[in-house]
C-alpha positions in Angstrom: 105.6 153.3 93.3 105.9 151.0 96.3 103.2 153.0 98.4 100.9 152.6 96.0 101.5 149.2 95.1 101.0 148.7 99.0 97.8 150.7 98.6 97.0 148.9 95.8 97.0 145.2 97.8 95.3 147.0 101.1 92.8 148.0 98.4 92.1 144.6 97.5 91.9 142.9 100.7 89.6 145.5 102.2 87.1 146.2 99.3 87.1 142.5 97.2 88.0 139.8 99.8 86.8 141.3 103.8 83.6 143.4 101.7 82.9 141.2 98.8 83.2 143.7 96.1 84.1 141.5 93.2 83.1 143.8 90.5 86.2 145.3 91.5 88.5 142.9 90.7 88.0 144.0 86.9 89.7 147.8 88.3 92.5 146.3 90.1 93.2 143.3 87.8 94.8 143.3 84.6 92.7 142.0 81.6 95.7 139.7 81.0 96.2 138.7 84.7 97.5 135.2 85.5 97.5 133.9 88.7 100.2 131.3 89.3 98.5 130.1 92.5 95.3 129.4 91.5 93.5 126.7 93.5 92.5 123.8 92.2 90.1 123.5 88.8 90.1 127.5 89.1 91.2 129.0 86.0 94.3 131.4 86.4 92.4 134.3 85.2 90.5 137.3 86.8 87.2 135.1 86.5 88.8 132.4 88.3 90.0 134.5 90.9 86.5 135.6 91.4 85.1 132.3 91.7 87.1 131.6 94.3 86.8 134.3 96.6 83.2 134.0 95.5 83.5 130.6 97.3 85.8 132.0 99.9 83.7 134.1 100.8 80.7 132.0 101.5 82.7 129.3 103.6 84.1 132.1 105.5 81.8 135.3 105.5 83.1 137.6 108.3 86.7 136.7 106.7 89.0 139.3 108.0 92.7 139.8 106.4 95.5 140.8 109.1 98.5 141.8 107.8 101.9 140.7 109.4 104.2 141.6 106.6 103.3 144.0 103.3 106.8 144.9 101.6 106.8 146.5 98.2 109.8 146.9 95.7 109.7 148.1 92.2 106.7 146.3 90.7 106.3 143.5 93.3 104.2 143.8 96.3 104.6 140.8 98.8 102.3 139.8 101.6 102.3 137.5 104.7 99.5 137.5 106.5 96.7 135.3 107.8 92.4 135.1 106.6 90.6 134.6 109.7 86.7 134.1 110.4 84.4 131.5 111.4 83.6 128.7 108.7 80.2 128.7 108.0 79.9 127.4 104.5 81.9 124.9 102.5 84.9 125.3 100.8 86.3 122.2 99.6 83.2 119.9 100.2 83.6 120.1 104.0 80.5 120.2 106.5 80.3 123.8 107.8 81.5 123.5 111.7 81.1 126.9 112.8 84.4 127.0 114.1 86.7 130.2 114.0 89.5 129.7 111.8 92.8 131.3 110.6 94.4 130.3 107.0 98.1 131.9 107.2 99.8 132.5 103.6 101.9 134.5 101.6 101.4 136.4 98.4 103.3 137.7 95.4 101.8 140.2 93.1 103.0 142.5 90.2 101.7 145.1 88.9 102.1 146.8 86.1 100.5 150.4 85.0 98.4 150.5 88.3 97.2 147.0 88.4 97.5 143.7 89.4 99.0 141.3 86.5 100.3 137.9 88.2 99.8 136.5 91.4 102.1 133.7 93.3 99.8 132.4 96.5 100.4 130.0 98.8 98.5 129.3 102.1 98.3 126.5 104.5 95.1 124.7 103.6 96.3 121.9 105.5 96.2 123.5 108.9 92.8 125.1 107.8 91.4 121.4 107.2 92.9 120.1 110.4 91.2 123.3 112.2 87.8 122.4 110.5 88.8 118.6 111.9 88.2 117.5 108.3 91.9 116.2 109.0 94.2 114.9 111.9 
């Protein structure tokens, strides 16, 4: 089961977040999917998750996932990687600056019966603002 649920995540980041297939979110997402790490006014829902990488993607369209870390154990797959690509669209209100960028994080998901049902993200949008020179 782990090699798949490895599969499963490398499916994900390849097809849906570096290729912008988001009507597949729907195959590898559980109808009754909660994400735990939803960002901000998102809804914790497969929609949600679609806005955002809807909006991901067109602040950051060449976005390109390298993975440091991908363990899987029983029903849990775990990542810890970084998104990396040049920020040509707004994300959080920002002025686009052109600038290459690299948002490291780490993600939780389970699955259950060959999909996706919760998700625990966490990324460092403070260094991603500060690379944008949004912040200092």
């Amino acid at each position: 089961m782990s090699e798949k649920n490895k599969a499963l995540m490398r499916r994900f980041l390849a097809e849906v977040l570096e290729n912008g297939n988001l009507k597949l979110i729907d195959e590898l997402y559980a109808p009754d999917f909660v994400n735990h790490g939803a960002p901000v006014g998102a809804a914790p829902t497969r929609d949600g998750l679609r806005g955002f990488i809807t909006k991901l993607r067109a602040a950051i369209p060449d976005a390109k996932i390298r993975i440091d870390h991908l363990v899987a154990d029983n029903d849990f797959v775990v990542l810890n990687g970084a998104l990396t690509g040049t920020h040509k669209g707004s994300l959080a209100g920002e002025t686009p600056t052109g600038k290459q960028v690299e948002s490291k994080s780490l993600s939780m998901h389970q699955v259950r019966d060959g999909k996706f049902l919760a998700r625990w993200h966490y990324s460092n949008h403070a260094e991603f603002m500060r690379q944008i020179g949004a912040v200092k």
